[in-house]
C-alpha positions, -999 to +999 in steps of 0.1 A: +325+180+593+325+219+582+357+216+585+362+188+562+337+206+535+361+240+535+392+216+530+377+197+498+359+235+486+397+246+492+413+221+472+388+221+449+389+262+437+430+260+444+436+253+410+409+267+394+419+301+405+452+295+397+446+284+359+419+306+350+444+340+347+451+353+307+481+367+301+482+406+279+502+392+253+488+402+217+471+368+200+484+348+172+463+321+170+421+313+175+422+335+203+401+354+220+373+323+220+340+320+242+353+308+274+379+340+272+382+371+291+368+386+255+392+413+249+411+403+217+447+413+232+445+378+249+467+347+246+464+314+265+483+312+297+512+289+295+540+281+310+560+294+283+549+327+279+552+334+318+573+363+326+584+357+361+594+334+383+564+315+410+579+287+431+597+292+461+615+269+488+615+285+524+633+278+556+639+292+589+648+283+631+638+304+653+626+304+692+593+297+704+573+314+731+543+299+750+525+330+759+492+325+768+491+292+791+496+279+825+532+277+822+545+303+803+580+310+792+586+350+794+584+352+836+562+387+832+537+365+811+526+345+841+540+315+861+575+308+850+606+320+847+624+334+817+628+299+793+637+296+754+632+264+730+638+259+697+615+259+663+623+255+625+600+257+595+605+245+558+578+251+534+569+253+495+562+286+481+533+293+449+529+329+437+494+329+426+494+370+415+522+396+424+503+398+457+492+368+471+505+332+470+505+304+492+530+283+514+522+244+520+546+246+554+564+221+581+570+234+614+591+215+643+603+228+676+600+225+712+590+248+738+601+253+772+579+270+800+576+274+836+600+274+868+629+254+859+643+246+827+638+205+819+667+203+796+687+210+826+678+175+844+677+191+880+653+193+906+626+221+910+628+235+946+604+263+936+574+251+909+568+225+881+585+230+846+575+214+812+583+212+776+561+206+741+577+190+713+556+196+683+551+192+644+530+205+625+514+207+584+497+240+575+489+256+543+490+292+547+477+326+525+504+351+520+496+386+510+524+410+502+513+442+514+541+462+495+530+454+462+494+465+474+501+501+494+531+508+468+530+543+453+529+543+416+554+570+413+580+555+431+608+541+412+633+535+436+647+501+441+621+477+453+642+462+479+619+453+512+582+439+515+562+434+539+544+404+537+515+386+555+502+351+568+474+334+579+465+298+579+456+262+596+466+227+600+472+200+618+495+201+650+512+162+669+528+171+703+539+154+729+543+176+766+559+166+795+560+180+829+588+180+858+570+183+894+580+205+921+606+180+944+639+168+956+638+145+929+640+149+891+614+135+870+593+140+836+562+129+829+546+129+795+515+142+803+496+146+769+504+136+736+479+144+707+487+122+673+483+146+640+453+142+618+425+137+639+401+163+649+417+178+677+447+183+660+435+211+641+453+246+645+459+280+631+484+306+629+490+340+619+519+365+615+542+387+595+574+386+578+599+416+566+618+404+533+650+416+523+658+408+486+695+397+489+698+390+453+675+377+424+672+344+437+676+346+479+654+362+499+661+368+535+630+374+564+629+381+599+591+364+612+569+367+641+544+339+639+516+334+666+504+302+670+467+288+687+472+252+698+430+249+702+441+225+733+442+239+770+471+212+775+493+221+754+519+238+782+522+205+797+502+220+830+470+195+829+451+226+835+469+225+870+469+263+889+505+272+896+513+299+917+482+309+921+476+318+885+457+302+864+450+304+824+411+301+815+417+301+778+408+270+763+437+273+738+479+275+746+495+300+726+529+303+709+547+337+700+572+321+670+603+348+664+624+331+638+653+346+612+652+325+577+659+326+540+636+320+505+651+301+472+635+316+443+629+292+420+629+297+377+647+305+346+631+342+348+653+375+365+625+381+389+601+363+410+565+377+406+561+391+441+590+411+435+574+429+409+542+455+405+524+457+378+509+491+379+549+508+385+557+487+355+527+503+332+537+539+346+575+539+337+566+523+303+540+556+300+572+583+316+595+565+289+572+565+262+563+603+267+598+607+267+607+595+230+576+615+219+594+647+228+625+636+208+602+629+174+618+650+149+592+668+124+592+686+096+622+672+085+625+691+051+613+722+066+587+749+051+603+767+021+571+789+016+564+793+051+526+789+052+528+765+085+529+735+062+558+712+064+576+703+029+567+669+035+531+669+031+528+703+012+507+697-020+520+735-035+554+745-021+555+784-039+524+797-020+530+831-023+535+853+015+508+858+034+478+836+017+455+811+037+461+779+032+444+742+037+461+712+055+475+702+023+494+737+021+475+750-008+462+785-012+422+791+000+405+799-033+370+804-012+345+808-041+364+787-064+367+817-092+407+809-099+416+837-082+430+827-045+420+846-015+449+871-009+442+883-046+406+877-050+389+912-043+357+894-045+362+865-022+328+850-017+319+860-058+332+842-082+341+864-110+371+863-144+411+864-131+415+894-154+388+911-134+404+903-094+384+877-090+349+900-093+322+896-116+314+918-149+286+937-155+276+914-177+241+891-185+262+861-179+289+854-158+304+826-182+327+845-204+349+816-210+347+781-225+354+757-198+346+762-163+369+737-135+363+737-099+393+718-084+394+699-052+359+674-050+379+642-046+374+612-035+383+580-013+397+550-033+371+525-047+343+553-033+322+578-049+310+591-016+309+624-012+334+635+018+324+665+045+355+681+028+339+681-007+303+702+009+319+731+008+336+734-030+300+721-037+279+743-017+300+773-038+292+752-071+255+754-066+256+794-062+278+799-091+256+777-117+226+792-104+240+823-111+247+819-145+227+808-177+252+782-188+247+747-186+277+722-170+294+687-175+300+671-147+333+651-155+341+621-129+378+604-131+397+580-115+433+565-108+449+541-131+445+515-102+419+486-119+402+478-149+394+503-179+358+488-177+356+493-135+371+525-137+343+537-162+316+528-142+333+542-110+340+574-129+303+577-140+292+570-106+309+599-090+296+616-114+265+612-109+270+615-070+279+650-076+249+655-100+227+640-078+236+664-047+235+698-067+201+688-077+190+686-047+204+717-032+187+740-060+204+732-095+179+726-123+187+689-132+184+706-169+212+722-165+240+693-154+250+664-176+270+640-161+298+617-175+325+596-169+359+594-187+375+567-161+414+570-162+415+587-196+412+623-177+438+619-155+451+656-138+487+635-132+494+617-162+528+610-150+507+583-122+503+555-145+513+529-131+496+544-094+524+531-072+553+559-091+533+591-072+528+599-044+492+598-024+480+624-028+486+627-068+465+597-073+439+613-048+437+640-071+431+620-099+404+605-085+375+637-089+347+657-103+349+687-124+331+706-139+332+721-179+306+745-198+291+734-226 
């Protein structure tokens, strides 16, 4: 009765094991959906978008053993003398993963075992002789233990496997027996019809696979076989020679040579393949054209480490500082860049290096523009790379008397009306955080002039400059009053 229960459980998770796999490939439709493995590179499993091939066809002959029995066959097992039948298998292959499948398989053969060979039709002066003509159904697990203990790094030719079996059935025989006499004569002494409870068997084994070519495999097998059933040699439980078996079971060693039919449209079957070598070469191969990515194509004419093709000011004279965008550091915003600025962290007039006067105020001329607070398109949010120009902008009006406009602008992408209010807005973003840093709010006035202020006029339309021109156009400055 167990054994009924773990048949129907079998049957019953078979398939559900077998169709509950996603495939990797990227989605194009409703997936990934509730009853998904929830990643959102997923794509129903179907046969279509399988990659390898899964069905097999297998068959083999081979010569059977009886080993551990009454009447054996290999005269240093027991009582017998050295005796070899005949066995062949066919059987129905399914790949479930790239390491384990199972085989729905058909044995038939016929041992021989004891002191005289039965297929010979002469008498036994010296001790009885039988032979066991059996079939057999089994559904066995196969594990392919190369696919499991293969190195990663290996990328040789994935020729050999070694694979491994284990399963039951149900086992018909029928054994006869020749006495010892002057006469010859066989009795069938048992016979066991399949499908009935003591039919039941299991066997285990190994197989080395050669892959011929894509679609032939060839295996040498060594099977071992438990009967369940003491009478399986044909003995009766009889002693013979004074040797008797006390297992309850007769056991067959199976040694047999045969070939596997890959089945499929595909260039490889899936147990012929690993899935962990095949993510490692794509990585090697992939690190590969990395190294070959050519950069800098148009070289750096003003050699300040940043490439022509990105460089926002390509006559930066030798030896300045730059930012990512290949334009001279002006630190404290004063007009005056770094390498000439002998005041680097006061702002003060070009005609004086970049230092202050000694003068009451610091404002000496009419407008007052600190370049570089832009912005991200549709945004006025104020970026971490704006803090610092604005952190500098809060010493230097706090410093002076004067009193500022803070301009906002913006691309010619959308509406007049939009880019108004977008332009006012970052405007009053800026405001807003120099006022809160220490800037009397007395002192700032903020407006917006939308796209009418635009630092590139040549970028109207947007989409005849590049990037970073319409970036630019999109700002804050600031202008005394």
């Amino acid at each position: 009765m167990k054994l009924n229960l773990a048949i129907v459980a079998l049957a019953v998770a078979l398939p559900t094991a077998i169709f509950a796999q996603d495939s990797t490939a990227v989605s194009t439709g409703g997936y990934p959906n509730a009853f998904s493995s929830g990643s959102a590179n997923v794509s129903p499993f179907t046969q279509s978008s399988k990659r390898f091939n899964d069905w097999a066809i297998s068959a083999g002959a081979g010569v059977p053993l009886m080993q551990s029995s009454d009447l054996t066959s290999i005269k240093g097992f027991g009582a017998g003398k050295n005796l070899y039948g005949w066995s062949a298998y066919v059987s129905i292959d399914k790949a479930i993963t790239h390491a384990f499948g199972l085989k729905l398989q058909y044995d038939k053969g016929e041992t021989r075992q004891g002191f005289v060979n039965t297929n010979d039709k002469v008498a036994s002066p010296t001790g009885a002789g039988a032979r066991t003509q059996y079939d057999a159904i089994s559904v066995l697990g196969d594990i392919d233990f190369s696919n499991l203990l293969r190195r990663v790094d290996n990328h040789s030719p994935f020729r050999w496997a070694l694979h491994g079996y284990a399963g039951v059935g149900t086992l018909a025989y029928r054994a006869y027996r020749q006495d010892a006499g002057a006469a010859y004569n066989q009795n069938l002494i048992t016979e066991v019809k399949p499908f009935i409870l003591g039919s039941f068997f299991g066997q285990a084994g190994a197989g080395i696979k050669y892959r011929a070519t894509k679609s032939v495999d060839l295996e040498a097998r060594g099977m071992y076989i438990l009967s369940g059933d003491d009478n399986f040699d044909g003995a009766g439980g009889t002693s013979y020679n004074g040797k008797v078996n006390d297992n309850p079971s007769d056991n067959i060693i199976n040694l047999s040579l045969g070939a596997t039919l890959n089945l499929g449209k595909h260039e490889s079957h899936l147990f012929w393949h690993d899935p962990l070598q095949e993510i490692y070469y794509k990585l090697d191969v992939l690190a590969d054209k990395n190294q070959d990515v050519e950069v800098c194509k148009k070289g750096d004419a003003d050699n300040d480490g940043v490439c022509d093709d990105w460089d926002r000011q390509l006559d930066t004279p030798a030896g300045a500082r730059v930012d990512g965008a290949g334009v001279a550091l002006d630190t404290d915003l004063d007009g005056v860049i770094d390498l000439y600025d002998k005041c680097v962290t006061v702002p003060g007039p070009v005609e004086n290096n970049g230092c202050p006067k000694n003068e009451t105020s610091v404002i000496t001329d009419n407008t007052r523009t600190m370049e570089g607070i832009e912005f991200d398109l549709n945004s006025d949010k104020i970026l971490p790379s704006n803090t610092p120009i604005l952190n500098n902008a809060v010493s230097y009006i706090n410093s002076s008397t004067g009193s500022y406009n803070v301009i906002g602008a913006t691309d010619t992408r959308g509406s007049d009306v939009y880019n108004q209010k977008l332009s006012e807005r970052r405007a009053n973003s800026v405001k807003n955080y120099l006022t809160k840093n220490g800037v009397e709010a007395g002192k700032l006035n903020a407006i917006g002039k939308g796209e009418k202020d635009l630092k590139y006029p040549e970028c109207e339309p947007a989409d005849k400059c590049p990037e970073w021109k319409n970036r630019a156009n999109r700002r804050v400055y600031f202008e005394a009053k």
